[in-house]
PDB file of N, CA, C and O in Angstrom, chain B, residues numbered from 101:
ATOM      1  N   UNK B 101    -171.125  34.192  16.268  1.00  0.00           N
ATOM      2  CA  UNK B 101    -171.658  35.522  16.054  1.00  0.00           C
ATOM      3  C   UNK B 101    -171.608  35.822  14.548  1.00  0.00           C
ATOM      4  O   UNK B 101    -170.633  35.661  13.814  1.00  0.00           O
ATOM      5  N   UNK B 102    -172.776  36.267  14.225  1.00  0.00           N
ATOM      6  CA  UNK B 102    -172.433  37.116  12.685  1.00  0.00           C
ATOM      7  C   UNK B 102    -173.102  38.518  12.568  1.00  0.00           C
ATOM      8  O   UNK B 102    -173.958  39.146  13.192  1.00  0.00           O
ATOM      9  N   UNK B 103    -172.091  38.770  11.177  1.00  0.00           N
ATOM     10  CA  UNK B 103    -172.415  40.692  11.364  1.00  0.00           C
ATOM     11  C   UNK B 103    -174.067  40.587  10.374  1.00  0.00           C
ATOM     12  O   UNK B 103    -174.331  39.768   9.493  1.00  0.00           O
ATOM     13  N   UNK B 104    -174.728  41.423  10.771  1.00  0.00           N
ATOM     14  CA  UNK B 104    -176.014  41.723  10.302  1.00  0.00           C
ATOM     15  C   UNK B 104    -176.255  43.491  10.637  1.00  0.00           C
ATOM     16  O   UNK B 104    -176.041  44.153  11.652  1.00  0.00           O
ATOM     17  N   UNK B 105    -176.877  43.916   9.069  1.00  0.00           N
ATOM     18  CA  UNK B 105    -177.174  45.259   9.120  1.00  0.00           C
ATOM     19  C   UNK B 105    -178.395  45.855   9.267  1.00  0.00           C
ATOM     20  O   UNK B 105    -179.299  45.597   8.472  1.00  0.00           O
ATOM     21  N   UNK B 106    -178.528  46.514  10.054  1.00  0.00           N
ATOM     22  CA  UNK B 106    -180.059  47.436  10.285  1.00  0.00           C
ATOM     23  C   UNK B 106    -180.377  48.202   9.392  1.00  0.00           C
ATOM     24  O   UNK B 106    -179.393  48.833   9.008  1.00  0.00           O
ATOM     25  N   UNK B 107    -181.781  48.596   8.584  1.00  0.00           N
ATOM     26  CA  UNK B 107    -181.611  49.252   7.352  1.00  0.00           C
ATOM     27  C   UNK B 107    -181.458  50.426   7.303  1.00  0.00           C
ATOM     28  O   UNK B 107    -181.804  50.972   6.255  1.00  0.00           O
ATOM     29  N   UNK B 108    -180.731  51.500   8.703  1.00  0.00           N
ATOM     30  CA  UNK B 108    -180.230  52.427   8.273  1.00  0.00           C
ATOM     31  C   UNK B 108    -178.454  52.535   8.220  1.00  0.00           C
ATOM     32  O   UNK B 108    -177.715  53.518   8.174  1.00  0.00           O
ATOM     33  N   UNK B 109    -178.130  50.870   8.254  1.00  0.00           N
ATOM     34  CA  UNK B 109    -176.280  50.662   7.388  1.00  0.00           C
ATOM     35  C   UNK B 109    -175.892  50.624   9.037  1.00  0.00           C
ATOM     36  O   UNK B 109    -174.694  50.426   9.242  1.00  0.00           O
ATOM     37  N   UNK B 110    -176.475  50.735   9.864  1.00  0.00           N
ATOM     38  CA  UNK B 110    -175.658  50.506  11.210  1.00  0.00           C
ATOM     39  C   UNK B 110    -175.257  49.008  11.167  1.00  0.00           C
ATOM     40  O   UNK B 110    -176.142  48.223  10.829  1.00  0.00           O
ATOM     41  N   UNK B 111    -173.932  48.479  11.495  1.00  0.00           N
ATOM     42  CA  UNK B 111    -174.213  47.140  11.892  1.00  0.00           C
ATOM     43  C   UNK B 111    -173.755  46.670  13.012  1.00  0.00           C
ATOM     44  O   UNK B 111    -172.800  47.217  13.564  1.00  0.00           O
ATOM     45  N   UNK B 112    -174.368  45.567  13.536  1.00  0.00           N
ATOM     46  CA  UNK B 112    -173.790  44.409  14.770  1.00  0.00           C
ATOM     47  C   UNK B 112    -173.922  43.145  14.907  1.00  0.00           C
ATOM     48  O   UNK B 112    -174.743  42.413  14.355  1.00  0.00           O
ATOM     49  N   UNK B 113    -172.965  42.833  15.780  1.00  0.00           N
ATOM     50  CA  UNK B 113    -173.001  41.209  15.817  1.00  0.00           C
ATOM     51  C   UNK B 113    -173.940  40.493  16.347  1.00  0.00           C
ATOM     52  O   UNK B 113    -174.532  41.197  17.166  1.00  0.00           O
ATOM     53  N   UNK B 114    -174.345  39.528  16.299  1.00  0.00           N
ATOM     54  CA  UNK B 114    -175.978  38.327  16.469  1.00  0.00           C
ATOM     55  C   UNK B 114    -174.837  37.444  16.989  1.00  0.00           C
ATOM     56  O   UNK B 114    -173.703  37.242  16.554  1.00  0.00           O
ATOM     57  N   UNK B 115    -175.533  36.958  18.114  1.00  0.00           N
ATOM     58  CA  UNK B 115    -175.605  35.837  18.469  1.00  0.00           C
ATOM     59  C   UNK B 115    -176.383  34.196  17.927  1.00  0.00           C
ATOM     60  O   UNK B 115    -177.145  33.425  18.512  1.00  0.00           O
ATOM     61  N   UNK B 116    -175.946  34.181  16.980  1.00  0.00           N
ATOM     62  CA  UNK B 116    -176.784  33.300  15.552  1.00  0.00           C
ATOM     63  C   UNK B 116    -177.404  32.220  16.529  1.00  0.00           C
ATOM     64  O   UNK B 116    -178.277  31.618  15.903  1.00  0.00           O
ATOM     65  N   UNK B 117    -177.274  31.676  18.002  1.00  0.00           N
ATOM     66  CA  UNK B 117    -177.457  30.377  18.477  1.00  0.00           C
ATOM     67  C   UNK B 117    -178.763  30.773  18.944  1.00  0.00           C
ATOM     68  O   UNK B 117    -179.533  29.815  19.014  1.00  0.00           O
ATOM     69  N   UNK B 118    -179.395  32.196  19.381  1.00  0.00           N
ATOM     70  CA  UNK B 118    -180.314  33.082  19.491  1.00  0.00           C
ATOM     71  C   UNK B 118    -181.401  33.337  18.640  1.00  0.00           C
ATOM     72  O   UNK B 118    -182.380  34.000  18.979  1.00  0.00           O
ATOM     73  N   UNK B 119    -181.250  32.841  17.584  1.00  0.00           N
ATOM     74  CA  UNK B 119    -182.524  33.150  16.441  1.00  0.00           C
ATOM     75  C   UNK B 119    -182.974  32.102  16.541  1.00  0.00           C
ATOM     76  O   UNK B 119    -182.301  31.073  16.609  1.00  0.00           O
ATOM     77  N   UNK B 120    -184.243  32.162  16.571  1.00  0.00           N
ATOM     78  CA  UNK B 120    -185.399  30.879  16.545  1.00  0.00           C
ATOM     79  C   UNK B 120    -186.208  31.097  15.479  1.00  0.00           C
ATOM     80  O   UNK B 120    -186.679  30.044  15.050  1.00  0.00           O
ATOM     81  N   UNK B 121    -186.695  32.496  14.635  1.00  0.00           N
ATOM     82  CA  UNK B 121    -187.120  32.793  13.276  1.00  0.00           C
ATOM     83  C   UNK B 121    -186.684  33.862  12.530  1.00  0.00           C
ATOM     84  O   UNK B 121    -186.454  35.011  12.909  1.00  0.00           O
ATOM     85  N   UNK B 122    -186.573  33.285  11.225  1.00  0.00           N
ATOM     86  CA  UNK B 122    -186.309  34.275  10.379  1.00  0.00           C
ATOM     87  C   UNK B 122    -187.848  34.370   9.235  1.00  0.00           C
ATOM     88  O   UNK B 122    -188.519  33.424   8.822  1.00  0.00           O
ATOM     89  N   UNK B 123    -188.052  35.989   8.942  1.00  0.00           N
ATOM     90  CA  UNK B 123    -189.361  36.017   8.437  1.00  0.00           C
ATOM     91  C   UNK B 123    -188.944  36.952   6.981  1.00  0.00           C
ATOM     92  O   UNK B 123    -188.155  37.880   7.158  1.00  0.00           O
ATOM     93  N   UNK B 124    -189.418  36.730   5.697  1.00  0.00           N
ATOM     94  CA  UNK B 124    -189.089  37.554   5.010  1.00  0.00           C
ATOM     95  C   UNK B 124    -190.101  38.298   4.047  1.00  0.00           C
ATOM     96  O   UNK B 124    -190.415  37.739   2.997  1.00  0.00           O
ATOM     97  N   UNK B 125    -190.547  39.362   4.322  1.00  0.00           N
ATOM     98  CA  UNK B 125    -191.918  39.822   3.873  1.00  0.00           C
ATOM     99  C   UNK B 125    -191.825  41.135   3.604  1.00  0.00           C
ATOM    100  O   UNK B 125    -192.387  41.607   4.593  1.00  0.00           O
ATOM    101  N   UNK B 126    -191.472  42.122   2.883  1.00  0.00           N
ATOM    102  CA  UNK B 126    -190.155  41.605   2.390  1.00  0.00           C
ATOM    103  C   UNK B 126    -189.045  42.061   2.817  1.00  0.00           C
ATOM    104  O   UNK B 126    -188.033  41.836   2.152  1.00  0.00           O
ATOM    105  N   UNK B 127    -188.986  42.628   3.731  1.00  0.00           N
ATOM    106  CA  UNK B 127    -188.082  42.680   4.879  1.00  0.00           C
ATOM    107  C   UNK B 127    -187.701  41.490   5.381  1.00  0.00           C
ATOM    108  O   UNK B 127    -188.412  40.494   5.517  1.00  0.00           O
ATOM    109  N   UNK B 128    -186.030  41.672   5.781  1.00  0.00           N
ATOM    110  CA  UNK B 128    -185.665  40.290   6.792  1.00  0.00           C
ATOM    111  C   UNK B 128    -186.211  41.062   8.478  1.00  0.00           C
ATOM    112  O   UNK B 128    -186.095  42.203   8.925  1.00  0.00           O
ATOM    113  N   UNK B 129    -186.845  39.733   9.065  1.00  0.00           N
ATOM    114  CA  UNK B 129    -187.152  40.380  10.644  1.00  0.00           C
ATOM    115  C   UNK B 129    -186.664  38.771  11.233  1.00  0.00           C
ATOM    116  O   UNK B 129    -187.182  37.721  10.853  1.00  0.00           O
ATOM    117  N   UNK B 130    -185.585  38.883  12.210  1.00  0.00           N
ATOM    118  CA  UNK B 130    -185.294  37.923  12.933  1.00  0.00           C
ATOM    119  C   UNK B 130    -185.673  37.984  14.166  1.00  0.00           C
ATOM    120  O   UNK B 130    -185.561  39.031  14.805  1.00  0.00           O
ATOM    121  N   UNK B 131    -186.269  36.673  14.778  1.00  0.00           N
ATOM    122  CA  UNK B 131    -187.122  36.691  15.922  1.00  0.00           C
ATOM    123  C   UNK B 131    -185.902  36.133  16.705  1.00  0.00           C
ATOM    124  O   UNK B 131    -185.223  35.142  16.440  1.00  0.00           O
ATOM    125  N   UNK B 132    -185.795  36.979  17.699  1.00  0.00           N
ATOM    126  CA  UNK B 132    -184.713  35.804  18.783  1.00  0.00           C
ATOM    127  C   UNK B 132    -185.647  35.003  20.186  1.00  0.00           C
ATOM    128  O   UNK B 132    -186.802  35.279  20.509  1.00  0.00           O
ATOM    129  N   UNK B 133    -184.830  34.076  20.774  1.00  0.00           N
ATOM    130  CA  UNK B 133    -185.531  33.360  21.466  1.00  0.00           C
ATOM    131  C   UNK B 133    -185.795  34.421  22.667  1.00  0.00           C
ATOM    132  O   UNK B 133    -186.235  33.732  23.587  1.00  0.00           O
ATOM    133  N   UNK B 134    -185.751  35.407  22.976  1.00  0.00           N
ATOM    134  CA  UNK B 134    -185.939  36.128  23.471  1.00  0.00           C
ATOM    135  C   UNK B 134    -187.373  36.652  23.556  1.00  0.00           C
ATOM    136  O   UNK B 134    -188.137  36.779  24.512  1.00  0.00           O
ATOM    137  N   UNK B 135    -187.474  36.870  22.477  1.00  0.00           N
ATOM    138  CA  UNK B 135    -188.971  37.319  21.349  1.00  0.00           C
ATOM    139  C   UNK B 135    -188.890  39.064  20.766  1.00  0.00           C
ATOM    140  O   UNK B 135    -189.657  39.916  20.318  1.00  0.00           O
ATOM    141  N   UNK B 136    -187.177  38.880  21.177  1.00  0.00           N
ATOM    142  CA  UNK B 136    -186.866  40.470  20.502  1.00  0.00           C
ATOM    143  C   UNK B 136    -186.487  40.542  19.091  1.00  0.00           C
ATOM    144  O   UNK B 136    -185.719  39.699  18.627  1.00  0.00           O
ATOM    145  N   UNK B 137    -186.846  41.247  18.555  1.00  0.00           N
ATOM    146  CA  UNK B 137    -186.994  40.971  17.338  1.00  0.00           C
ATOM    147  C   UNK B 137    -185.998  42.472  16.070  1.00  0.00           C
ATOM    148  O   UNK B 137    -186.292  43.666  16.131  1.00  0.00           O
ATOM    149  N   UNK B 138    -184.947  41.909  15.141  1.00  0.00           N
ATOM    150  CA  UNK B 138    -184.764  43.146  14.729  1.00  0.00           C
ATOM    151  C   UNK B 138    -184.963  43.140  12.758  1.00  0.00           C
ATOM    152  O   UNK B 138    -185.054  42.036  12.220  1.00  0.00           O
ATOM    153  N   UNK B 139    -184.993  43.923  12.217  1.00  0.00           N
ATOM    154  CA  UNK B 139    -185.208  44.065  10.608  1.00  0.00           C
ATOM    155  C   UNK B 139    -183.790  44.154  10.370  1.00  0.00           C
ATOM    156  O   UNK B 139    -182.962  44.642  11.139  1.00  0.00           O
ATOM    157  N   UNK B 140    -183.658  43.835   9.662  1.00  0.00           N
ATOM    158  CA  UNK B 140    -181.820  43.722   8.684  1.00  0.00           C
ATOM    159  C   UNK B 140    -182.012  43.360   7.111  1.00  0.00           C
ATOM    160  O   UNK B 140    -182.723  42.723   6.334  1.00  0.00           O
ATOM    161  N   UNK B 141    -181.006  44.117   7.180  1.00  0.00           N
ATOM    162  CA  UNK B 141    -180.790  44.538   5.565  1.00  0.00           C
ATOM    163  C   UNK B 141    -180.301  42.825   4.680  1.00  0.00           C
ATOM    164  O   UNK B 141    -180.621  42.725   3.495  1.00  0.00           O
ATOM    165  N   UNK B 142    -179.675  41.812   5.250  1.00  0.00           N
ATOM    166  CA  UNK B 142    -179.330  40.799   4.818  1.00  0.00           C
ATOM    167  C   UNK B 142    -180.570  40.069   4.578  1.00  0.00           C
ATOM    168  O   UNK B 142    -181.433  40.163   5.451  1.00  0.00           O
ATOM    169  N   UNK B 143    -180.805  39.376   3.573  1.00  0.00           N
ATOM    170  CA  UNK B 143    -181.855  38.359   3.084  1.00  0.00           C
ATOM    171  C   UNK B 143    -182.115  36.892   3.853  1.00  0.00           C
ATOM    172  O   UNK B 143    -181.103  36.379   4.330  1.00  0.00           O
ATOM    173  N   UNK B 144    -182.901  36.444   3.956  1.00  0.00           N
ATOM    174  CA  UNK B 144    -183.446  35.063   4.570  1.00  0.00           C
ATOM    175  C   UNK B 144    -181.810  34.747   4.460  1.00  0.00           C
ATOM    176  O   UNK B 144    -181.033  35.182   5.310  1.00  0.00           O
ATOM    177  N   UNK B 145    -181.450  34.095   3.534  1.00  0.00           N
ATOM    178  CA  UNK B 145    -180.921  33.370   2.768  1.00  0.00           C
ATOM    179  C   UNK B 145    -179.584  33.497   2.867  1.00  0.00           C
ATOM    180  O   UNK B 145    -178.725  32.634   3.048  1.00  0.00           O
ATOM    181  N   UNK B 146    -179.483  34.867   2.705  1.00  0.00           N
ATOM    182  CA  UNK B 146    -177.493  35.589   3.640  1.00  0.00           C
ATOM    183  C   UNK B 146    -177.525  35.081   5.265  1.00  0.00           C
ATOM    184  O   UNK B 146    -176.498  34.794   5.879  1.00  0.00           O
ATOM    185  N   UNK B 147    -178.676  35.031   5.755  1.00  0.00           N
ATOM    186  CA  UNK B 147    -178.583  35.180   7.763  1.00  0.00           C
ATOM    187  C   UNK B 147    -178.323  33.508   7.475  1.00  0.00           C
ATOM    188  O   UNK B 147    -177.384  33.129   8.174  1.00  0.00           O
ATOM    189  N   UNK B 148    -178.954  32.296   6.555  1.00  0.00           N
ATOM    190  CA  UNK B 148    -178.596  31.012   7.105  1.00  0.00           C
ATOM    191  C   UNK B 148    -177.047  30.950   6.423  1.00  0.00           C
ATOM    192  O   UNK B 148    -176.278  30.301   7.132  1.00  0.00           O
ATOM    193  N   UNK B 149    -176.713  31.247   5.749  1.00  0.00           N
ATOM    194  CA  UNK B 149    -175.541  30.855   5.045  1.00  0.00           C
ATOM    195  C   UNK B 149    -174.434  31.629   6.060  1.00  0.00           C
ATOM    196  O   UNK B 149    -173.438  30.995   6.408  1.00  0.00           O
ATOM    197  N   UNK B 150    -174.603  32.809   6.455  1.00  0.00           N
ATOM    198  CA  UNK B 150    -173.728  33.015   6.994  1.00  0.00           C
ATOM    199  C   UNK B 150    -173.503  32.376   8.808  1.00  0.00           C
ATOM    200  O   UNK B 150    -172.516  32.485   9.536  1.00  0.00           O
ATOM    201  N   UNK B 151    -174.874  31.706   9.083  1.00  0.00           N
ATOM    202  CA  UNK B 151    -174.881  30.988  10.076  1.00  0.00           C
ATOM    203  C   UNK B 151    -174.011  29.587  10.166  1.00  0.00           C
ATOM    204  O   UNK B 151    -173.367  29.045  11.064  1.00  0.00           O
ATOM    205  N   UNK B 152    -174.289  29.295   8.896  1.00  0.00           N
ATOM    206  CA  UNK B 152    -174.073  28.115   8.430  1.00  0.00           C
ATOM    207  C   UNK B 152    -172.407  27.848   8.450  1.00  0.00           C
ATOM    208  O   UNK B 152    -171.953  26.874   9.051  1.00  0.00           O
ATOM    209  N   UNK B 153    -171.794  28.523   7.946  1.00  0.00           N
ATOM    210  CA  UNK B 153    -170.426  29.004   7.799  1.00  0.00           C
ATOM    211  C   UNK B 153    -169.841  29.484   9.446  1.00  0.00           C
ATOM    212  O   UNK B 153    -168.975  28.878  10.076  1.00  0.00           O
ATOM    213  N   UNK B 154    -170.545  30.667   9.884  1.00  0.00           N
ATOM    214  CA  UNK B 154    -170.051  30.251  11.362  1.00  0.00           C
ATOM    215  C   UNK B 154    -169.676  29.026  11.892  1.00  0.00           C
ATOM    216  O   UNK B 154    -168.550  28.694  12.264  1.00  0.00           O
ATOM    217  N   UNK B 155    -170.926  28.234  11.901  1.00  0.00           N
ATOM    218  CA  UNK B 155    -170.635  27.057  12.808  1.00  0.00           C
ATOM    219  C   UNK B 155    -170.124  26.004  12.293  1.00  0.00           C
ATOM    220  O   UNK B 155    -170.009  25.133  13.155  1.00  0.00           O
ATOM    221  N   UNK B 156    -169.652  25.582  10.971  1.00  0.00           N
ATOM    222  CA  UNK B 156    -168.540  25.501  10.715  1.00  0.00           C
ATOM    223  C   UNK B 156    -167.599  25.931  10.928  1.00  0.00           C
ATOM    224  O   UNK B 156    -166.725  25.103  11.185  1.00  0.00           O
ATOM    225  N   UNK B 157    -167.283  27.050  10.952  1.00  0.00           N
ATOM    226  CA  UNK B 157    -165.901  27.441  11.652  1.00  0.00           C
ATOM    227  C   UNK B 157    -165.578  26.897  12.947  1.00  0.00           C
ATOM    228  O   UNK B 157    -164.470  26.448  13.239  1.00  0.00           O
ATOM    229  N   UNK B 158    -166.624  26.952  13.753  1.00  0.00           N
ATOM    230  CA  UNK B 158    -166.412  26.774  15.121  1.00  0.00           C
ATOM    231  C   UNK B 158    -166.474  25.317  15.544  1.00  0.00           C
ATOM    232  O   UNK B 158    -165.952  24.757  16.508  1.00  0.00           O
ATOM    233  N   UNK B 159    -167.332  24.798  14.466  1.00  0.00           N
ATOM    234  CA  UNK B 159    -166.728  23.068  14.588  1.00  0.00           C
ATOM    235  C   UNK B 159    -165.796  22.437  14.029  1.00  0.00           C
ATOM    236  O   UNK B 159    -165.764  21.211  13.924  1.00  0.00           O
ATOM    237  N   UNK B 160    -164.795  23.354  13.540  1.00  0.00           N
ATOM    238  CA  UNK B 160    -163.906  22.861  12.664  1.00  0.00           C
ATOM    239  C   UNK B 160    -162.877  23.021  13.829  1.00  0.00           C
ATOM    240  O   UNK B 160    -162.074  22.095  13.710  1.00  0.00           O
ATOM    241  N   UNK B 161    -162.658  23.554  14.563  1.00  0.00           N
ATOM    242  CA  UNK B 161    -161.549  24.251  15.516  1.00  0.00           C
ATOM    243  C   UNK B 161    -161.881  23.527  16.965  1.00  0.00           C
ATOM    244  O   UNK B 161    -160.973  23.181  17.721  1.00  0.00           O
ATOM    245  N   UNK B 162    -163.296  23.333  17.272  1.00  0.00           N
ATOM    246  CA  UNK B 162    -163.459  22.209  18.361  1.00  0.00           C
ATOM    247  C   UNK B 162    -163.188  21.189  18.723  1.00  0.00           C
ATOM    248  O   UNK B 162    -163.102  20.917  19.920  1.00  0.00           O
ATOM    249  N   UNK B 163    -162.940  20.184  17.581  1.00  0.00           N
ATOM    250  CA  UNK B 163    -162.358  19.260  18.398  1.00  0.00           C
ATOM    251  C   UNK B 163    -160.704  18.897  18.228  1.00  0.00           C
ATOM    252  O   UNK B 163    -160.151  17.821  18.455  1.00  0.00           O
ATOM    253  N   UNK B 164    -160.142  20.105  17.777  1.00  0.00           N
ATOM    254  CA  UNK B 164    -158.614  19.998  17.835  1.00  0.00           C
ATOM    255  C   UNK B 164    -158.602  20.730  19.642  1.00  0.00           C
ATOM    256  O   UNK B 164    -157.437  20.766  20.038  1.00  0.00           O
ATOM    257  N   UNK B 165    -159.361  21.138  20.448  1.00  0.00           N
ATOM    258  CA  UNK B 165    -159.060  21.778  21.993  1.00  0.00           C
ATOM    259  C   UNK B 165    -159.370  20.660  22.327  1.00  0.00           C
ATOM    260  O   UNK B 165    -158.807  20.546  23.416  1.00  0.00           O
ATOM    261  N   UNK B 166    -160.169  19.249  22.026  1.00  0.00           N
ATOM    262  CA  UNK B 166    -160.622  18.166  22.805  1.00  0.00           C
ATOM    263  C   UNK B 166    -158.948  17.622  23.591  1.00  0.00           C
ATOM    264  O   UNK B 166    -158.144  17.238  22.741  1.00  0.00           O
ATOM    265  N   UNK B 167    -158.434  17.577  25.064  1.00  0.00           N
ATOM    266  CA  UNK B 167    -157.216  16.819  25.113  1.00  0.00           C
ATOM    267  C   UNK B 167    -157.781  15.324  24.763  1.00  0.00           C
ATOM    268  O   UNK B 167    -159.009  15.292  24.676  1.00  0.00           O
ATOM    269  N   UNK B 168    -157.225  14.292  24.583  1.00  0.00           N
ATOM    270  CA  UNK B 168    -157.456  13.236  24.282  1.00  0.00           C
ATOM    271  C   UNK B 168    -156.113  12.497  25.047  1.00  0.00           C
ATOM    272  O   UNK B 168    -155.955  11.279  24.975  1.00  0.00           O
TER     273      UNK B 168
END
C-alpha cells in the first residue's frame, strides 16, 4: 500500500498491485485495474518510486517467513 494525495490534501492508501496506468498531463491520474480512476497530487515519478520502495520492503521481509 502507499499513501497518495487527492488535490484537495485528503489522503489514502493505494493498493499499488492495482494500478495498471499512470498518466501525467499535467495532472497525476492513476488508472486501476478496475478502470477506476483517481487524480493525486504526487507526480508520475513519486507513485513509481514510492511503489518501488514498497515492494522492496515487502520482499525484503518475505523470505525470512519462508520455514525452510
Amino acid at each position: 500500500m502507499i499513501l497518495v494525495h487527492r488535490l484537495d490534501g485528503s489522503q489514502f492508501y493505494l493498493n499499488s498491485d492495482q494500478i495498471e496506468t499512470i498518466e501525467a498531463n499535467p495532472d497525476t491520474v492513476l488508472t486501476l485495474s478496475s478502470q477506476r480512476k483517481f487524480v493525486v497530487r504526487e507526480s508520475a515519478r513519486e507513485i513509481i518510486d514510492d511503489v518501488v520502495a514498497y515492494r522492496r520492503r515487502v520482499f525484503a521481509v518475505g523470505p525470512h517467513l519462508v520455514d525452510r
